[in-house]
MARPA-919187 format. One line per field, with one value per residue (C-alpha): residue number from 0; residue in one letter; y, x, z. Coordinates in steps of 0.001 Angstrom, whole numbers, plus 524288, in hexadecimal, padded with zeros to 5 digits. Example, Ala and Ser with C-alpha at 12.3 -4.5 7.8 and 13.67 -1.06 7.14 Angstrom:
i	(0 1)
aa	(A S)
y	(7EE6C 7FBDC)
x	(8300C 83566)
z	(81E78 81BE4)
//
This chain:
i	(0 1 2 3 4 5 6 7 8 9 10 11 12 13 14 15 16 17 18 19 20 21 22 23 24 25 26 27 28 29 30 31 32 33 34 35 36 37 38 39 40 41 42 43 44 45 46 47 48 49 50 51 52 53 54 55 56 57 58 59 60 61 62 63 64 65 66 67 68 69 70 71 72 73 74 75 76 77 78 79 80 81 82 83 84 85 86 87 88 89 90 91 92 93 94 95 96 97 98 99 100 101 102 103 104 105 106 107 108 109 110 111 112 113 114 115 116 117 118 119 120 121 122 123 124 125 126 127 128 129 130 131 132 133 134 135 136 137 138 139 140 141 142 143 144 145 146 147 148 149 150 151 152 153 154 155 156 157 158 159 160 161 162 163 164 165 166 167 168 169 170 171 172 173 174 175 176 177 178 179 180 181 182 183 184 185 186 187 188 189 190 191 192 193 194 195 196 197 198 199 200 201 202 203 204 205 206 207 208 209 210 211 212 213 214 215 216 217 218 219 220 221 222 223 224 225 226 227 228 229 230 231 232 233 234 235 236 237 238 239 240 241 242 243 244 245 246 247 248 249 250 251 252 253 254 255 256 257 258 259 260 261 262 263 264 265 266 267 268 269 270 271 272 273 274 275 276 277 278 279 280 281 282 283 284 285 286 287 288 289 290 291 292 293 294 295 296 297 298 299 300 301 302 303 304 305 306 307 308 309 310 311 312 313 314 315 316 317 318 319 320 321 322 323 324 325 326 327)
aa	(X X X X X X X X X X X X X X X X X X X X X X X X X X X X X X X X X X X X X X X X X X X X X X X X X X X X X X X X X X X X X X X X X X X X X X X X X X X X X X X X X X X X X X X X X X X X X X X X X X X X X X X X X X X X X X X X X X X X X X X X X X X X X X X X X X X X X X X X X X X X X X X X X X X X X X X X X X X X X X X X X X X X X X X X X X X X X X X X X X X X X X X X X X X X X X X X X X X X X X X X X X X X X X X X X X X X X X X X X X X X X X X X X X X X X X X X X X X X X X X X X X X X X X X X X X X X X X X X X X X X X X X X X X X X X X X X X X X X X X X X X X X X X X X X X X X X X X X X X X X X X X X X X X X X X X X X X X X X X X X X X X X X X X X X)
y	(5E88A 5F45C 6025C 602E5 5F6B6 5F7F4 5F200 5F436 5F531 5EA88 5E9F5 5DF37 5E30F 5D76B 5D4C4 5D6BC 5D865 5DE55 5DA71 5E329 5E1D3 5E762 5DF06 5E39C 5E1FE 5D442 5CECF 5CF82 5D13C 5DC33 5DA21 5D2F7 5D2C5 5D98F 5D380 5DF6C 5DDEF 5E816 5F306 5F37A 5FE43 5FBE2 5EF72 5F734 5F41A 6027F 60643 61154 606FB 5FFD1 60BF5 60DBE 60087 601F4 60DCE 609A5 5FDEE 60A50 6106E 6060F 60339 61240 61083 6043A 60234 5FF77 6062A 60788 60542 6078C 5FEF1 5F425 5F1C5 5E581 5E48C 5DABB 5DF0E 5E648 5F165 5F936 5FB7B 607B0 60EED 60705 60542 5FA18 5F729 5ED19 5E64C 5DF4F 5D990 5E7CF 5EC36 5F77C 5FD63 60698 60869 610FF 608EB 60CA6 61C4B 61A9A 6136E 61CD9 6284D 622FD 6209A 6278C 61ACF 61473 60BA3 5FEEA 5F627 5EBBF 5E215 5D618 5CA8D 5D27A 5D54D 5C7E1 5C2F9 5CC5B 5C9A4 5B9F8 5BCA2 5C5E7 5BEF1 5B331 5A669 5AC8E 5B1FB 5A8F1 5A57E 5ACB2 5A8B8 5A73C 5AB2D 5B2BC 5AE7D 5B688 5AE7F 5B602 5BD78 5BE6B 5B772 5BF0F 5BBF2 5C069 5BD42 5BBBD 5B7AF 5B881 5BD43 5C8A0 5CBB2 5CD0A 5D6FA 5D6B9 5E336 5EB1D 5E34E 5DBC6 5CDDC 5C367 5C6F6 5BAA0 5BA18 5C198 5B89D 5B4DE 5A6CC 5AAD0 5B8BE 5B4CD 5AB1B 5AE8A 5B5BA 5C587 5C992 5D5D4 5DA11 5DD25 5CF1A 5C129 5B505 5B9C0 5AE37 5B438 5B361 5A2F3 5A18C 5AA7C 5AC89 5B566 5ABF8 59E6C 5A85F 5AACB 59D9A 5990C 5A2BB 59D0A 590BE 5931E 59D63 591F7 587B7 57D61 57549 57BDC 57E14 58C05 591DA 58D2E 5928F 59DF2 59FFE 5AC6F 5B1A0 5B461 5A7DB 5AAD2 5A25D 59EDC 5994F 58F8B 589CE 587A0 58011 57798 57345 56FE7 56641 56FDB 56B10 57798 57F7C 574A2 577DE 58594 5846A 57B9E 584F4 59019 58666 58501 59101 595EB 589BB 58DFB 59BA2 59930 58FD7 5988D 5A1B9 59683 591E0 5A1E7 5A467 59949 599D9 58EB5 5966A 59C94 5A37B 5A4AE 5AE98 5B43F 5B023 5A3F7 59EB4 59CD5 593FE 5860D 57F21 57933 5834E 5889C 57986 577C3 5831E 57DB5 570D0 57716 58071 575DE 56E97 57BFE 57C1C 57C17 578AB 56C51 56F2A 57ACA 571E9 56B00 57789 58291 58571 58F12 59110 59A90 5A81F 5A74C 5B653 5B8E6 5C3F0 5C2EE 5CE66 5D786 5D2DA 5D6D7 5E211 5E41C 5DF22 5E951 5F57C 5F0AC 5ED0A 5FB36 6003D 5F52E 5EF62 5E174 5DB0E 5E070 5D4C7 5DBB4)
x	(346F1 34BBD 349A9 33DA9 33818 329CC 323A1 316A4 30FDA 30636 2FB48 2F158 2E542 2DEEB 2D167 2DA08 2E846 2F0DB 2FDD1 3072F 313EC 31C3A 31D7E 32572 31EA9 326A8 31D20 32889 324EE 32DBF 32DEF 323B6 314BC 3117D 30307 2FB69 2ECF6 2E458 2E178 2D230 2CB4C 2BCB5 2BCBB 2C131 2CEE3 2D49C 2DA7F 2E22F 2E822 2ED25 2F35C 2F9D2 2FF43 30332 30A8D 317EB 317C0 3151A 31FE1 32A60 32728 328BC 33664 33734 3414B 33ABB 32F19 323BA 317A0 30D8A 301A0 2FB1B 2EEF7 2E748 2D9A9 2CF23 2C2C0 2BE11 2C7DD 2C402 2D018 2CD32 2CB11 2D378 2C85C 2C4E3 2B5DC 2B3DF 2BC10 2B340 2BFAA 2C585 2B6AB 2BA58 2B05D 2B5CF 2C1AD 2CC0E 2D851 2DF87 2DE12 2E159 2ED8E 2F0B2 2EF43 2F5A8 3027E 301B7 305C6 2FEAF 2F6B5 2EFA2 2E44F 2DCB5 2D317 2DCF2 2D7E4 2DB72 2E763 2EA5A 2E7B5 2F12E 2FB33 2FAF7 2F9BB 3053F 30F37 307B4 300C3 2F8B4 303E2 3019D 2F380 2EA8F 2DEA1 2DD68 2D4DC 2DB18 2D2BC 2D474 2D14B 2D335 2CADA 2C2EB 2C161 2C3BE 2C884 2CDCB 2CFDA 2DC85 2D71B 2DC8A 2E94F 2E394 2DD76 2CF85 2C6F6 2BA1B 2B28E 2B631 2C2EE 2B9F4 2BA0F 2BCE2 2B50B 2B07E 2AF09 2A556 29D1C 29160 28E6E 28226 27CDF 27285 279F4 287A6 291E0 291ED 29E22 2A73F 29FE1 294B7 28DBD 28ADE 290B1 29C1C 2A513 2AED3 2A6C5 2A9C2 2B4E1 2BE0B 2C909 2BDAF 2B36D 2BB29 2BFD8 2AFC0 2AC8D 2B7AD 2B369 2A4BF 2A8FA 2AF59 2A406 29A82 2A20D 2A534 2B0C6 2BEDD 2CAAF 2CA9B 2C69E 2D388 2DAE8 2D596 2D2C4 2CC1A 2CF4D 2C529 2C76D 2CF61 2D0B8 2DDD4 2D88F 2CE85 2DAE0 2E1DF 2D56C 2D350 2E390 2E1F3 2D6F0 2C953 2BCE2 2B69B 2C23F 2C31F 2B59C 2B471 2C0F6 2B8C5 2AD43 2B69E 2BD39 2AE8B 2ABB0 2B8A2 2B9C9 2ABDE 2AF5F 2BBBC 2B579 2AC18 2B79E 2BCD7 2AF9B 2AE70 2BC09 2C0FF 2CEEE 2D869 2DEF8 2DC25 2E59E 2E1E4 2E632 2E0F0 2E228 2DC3E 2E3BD 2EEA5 2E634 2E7EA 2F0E6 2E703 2DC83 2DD6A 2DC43 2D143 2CACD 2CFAA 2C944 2BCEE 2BBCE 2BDE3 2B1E8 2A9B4 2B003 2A5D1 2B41E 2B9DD 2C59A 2C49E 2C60A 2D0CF 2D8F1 2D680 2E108 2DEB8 2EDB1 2F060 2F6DF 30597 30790 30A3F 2FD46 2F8C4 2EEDE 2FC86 30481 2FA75 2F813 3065F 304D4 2F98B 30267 30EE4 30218 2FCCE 30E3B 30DD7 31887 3136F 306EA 2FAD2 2F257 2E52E)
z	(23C69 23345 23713 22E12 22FAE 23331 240C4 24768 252FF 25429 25DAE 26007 2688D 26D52 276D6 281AF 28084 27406 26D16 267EE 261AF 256A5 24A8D 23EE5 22ECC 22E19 23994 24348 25178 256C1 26438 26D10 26D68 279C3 27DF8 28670 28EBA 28772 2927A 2938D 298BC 29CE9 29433 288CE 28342 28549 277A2 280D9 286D4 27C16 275FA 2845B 28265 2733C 27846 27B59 26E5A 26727 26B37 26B8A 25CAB 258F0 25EA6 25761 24BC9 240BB 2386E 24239 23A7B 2446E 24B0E 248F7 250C2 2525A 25856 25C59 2585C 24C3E 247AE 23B77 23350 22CA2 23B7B 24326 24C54 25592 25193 25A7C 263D6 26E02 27755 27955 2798B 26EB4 264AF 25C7D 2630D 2588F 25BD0 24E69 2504C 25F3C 25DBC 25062 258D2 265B9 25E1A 25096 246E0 23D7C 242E7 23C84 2448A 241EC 245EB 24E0C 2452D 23851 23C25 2411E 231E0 22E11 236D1 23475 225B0 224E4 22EF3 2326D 2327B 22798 21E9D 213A7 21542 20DB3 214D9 222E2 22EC3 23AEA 2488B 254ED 260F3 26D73 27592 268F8 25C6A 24D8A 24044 234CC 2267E 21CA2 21015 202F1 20771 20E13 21B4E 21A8E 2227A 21E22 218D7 22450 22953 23583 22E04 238FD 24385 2449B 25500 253E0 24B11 25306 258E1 261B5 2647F 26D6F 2767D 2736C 27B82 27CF5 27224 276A3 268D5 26D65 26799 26CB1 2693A 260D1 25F08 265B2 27134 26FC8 268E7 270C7 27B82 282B1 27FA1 28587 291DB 29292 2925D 29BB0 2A6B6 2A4ED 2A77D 2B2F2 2B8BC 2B511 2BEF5 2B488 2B680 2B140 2B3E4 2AF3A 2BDED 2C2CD 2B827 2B8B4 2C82D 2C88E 2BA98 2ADBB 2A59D 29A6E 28D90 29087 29D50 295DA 28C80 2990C 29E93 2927D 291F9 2A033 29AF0 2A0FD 298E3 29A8B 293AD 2895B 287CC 2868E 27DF2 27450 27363 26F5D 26572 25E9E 25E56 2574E 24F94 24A71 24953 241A1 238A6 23346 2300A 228D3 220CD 21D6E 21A4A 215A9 219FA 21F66 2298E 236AE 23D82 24B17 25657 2626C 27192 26F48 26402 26C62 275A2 2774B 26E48 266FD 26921 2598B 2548A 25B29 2556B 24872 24B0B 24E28 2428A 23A40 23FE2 23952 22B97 22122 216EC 218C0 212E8 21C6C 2274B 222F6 2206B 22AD8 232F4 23FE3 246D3 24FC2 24A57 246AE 24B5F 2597B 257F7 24BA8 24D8D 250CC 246B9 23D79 244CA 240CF 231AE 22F28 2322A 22747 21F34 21EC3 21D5D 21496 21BD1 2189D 20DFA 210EC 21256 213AE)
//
């Protein structure tokens, strides 16, 4: 790296932990991705916190060589991208939370947020699995479940940049699941990291036969803990495994019969699940295809970036310096 070359500060902020790294406007990782719990306060993510912890990255890319372009910021949740502001975001339990204008005015740089599934089409397109497609679909399966579009060479937001908010589509209001949205019966609330960890602990509280209370002694049940039931051969994880393969498999295949598009790119906690986890969702979305030809062509892989969300987190500040093609 040159004296001038330009780097940023790139910061993922997740349902319950962020990543943050510095990544220069080639796509090159600059050091490590440092993986951090997000500090909660009252079961509110505590945006003071995060700006404690952003401190010291801050200030080690300030002293950086190179030309410091300033912050990206990546969200779950709704962000507007004229204010900067977090609409929505029902896994860090924020409404209206102004994370652009408190970071701005914590560390006086420019600073450039977005929702986490635009930003992960905009990272794969510009440095990734996407960079010569020019139509795919970007799935988030974590703690929650999103989307996002990059059609016609260019991302796609939607009239007010929300487009892919797909977990929240609703399966059944009246019987469903309470959402951290405020509804019932999102998808999300099935097709989910939270939703199989929900499911796995009411299996266990309801006495039915699994291995998961010896794995996880006197621990919540996590998702992780389910994969590790079903490999060691547990019906009841293999189960609950196969009802959030439906559900997603459904989910994703109406993206496909509205969008039309071959490829799904798919990240999150949960994409790096089982090693066959993502085929099996593949399988099953093909079972809802209204397009034959559909069928025979979709491809869902797992995202070629190590955080897609942060890389294009990075990719959206040398967009704005115009570092690197705009793609929106």
């Amino acid at each position: 790296m040159t004296d001038k070359s330009p780097f940023s500060l790139a910061l993922d902020i997740g349902g319950t932990k962020l990543e943050i790294g510095m990544i220069d406007a080639n796509g090159n990782l600059l050091a490590g991705i440092d993986r951090i719990a997000i500090p909660f306060k009252d079961g509110v993510a505590s945006l003071e916190g995060i700006l404690d912890i952003m401190d010291d990255y801050v200030e080690k890319a300030k002293k950086r060589k190179g030309a410091f372009r300033g912050i990206g910021l990546s969200s779950c949740g709704l962000v507007d991208l004229e204010s900067g502001v977090v609409i929505i975001s029902p896994n860090q339990h924020w409404y209206g939370v102004p994370l652009r204008s408190s970071v701005r005015e914590r560390f006086d740089l420019p600073v450039y947020t977005a929702t986490d599934t635009r930003l992960a089409v905009l990272g794969e397109a510009a440095w990734g699995a996407g960079s010569k497609v020019q139509n795919f679909a970007w799935v988030t399966m974590g703690t929650g479940l999103g989307a996002a579009f990059f059609l016609n060479g260019k991302l796609y937001g939607g009239e007010r940049g929300f487009a892919g908010a797909f977990g929240h589509n609703t399966v059944d209001e009246i019987n469903g699941y309470p959402c951290g949205c405020g509804r019932r019966g999102c998808l999300e609330t099935y097709a989910s990291g939270r939703a199989l960890a929900r499911n796995g602990q009411a299996a266990v509280d309801m006495g039915h036969m699994t291995v998961l209370k010896e794995i996880a002694k006197d621990r919540r049940i996590t998702a992780k803990m389910v994969f590790e039931a079903e490999l060691m051969g547990d019906e009841v994880a293999k189960h609950l495994i196969n009802q959030l393969v439906r559900y997603a498999g459904i989910g994703i295949s109406q993206l496909i019969n509205i969008m039309d598009i071959n490829l799904i790119i798919m990240g999150g906690g949960l994409s790096k699940a089982g090693p066959d986890f993502l085929k099996r969702i593949e399988s099953e979305s093909k079972k809802h295809l209204f397009n034959a030809k559909a069928a025979n062509e979709i491809r869902i892989i797992r995202e070629s970036l190590p955080n897609s969300a942060m890389y294009g987190a990075a990719a959206n500040v040398f967009m704005h310096f115009g570092d690197t093609e705009v793609l929106w």
